[in-house]
N, C-alpha and C positions, 0 to 999 in steps of 0.2 A: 927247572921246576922241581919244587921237591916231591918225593915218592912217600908210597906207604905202603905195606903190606896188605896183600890183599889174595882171597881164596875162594872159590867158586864151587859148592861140593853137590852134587847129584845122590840119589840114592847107591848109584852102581859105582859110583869112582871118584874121583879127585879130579875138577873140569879143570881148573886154570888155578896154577900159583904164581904168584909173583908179585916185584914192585907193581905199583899204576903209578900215575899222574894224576888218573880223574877215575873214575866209574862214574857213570848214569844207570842209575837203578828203575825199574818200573815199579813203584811203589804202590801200596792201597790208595795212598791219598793221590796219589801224581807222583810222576819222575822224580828225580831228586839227584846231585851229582855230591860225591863223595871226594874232597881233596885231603892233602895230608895233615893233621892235626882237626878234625872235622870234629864236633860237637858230638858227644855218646849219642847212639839212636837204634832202634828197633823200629823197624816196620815190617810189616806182610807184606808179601808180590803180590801185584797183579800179572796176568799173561801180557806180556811185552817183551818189546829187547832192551837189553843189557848193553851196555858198550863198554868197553876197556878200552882210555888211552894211558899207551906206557908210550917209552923211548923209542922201542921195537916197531911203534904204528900203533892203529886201530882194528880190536876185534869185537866183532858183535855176536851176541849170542841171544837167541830165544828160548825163554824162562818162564815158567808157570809153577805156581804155587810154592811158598815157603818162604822163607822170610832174610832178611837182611841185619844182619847188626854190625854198626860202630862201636868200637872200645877204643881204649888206648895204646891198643897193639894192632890195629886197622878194620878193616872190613871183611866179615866173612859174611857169604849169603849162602843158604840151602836152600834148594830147588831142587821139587819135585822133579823136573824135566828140565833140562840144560840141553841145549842142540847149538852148535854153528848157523847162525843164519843160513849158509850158503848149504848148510846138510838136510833145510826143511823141505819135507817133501810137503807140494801145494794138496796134492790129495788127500796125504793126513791132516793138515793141517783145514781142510775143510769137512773131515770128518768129526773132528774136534766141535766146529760150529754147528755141525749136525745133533751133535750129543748135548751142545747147552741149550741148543733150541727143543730138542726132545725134553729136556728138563723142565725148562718152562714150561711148557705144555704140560708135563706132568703134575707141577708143582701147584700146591694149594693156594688159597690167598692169602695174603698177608705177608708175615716178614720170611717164608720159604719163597714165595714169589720176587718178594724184591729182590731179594739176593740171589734168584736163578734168572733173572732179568739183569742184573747185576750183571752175573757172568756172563751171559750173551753177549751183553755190550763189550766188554773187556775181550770176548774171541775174536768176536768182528777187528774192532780197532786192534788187534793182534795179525787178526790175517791180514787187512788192512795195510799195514804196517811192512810185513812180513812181504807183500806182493810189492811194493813202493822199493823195498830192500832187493828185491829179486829184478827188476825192471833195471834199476841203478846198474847192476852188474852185467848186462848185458850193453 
């Protein structure tokens, strides 16, 4: 299968270089899978996991906020937060859903509302996700 370059950057370090095969991205719209020669693209994360298949196997990572771009020298995404599945702690990671549900509650009506409604949904179906990932491994 052919590869393409691809880079995963956090605010503190450099997550993951390498060829891939495929990325699955957690996109604003919905997932999306990234192979080699893939059509130019920007989108924003949403909180979900990432996955990287290369040669080496599959790694997953849990990603929030920042955005993804395709060019023609492959795929770089920035995230805010970049973790290993397997390094999330369930605690923080329901602290997280504590903090967008506080938001909501804070927030006004209208489009601050939807979009702090918005991200609730996206924690949940992250911890969600995130607990389905944890379960697996055991």
């Amino acid at each position: 299968m052919a590869t393409f370059p691809f880079e995963l950057v956090s605010p503190t370090r450099l997550v993951h270089s390498g060829e891939a095969e495929e990325v699955i991205v957690p996109g604003a719209e919905g997932e999306f899978g990234v192979f080699a020669n893939h059509a130019p693209l920007i989108s924003t994360l949403r909180p979900g996991i990432l996955t990287i298949k290369a040669a080496g196997g599959e790694k997953r990572l849990y990603v929030r906020d920042g955005f993804a771009e395709v060019n023609p020298n492959g795929l770089i995404v920035l995230a805010e937060v970049a973790v290993p599945v397997e390094e999330i702690d369930a605690a923080a990671m329901a602290r997280e859903v504590e903090a967008a549900e506080a938001a909501l509650a804070e927030a006004k009506e209208g489009p601050e509302r939807d979009k702090a409604h918005e991200r609730l949904d996206q924690m949940k179906s992250a911890a969600a996700a995130l607990g389905a990932a944890g379960a697996a491994r055991h």
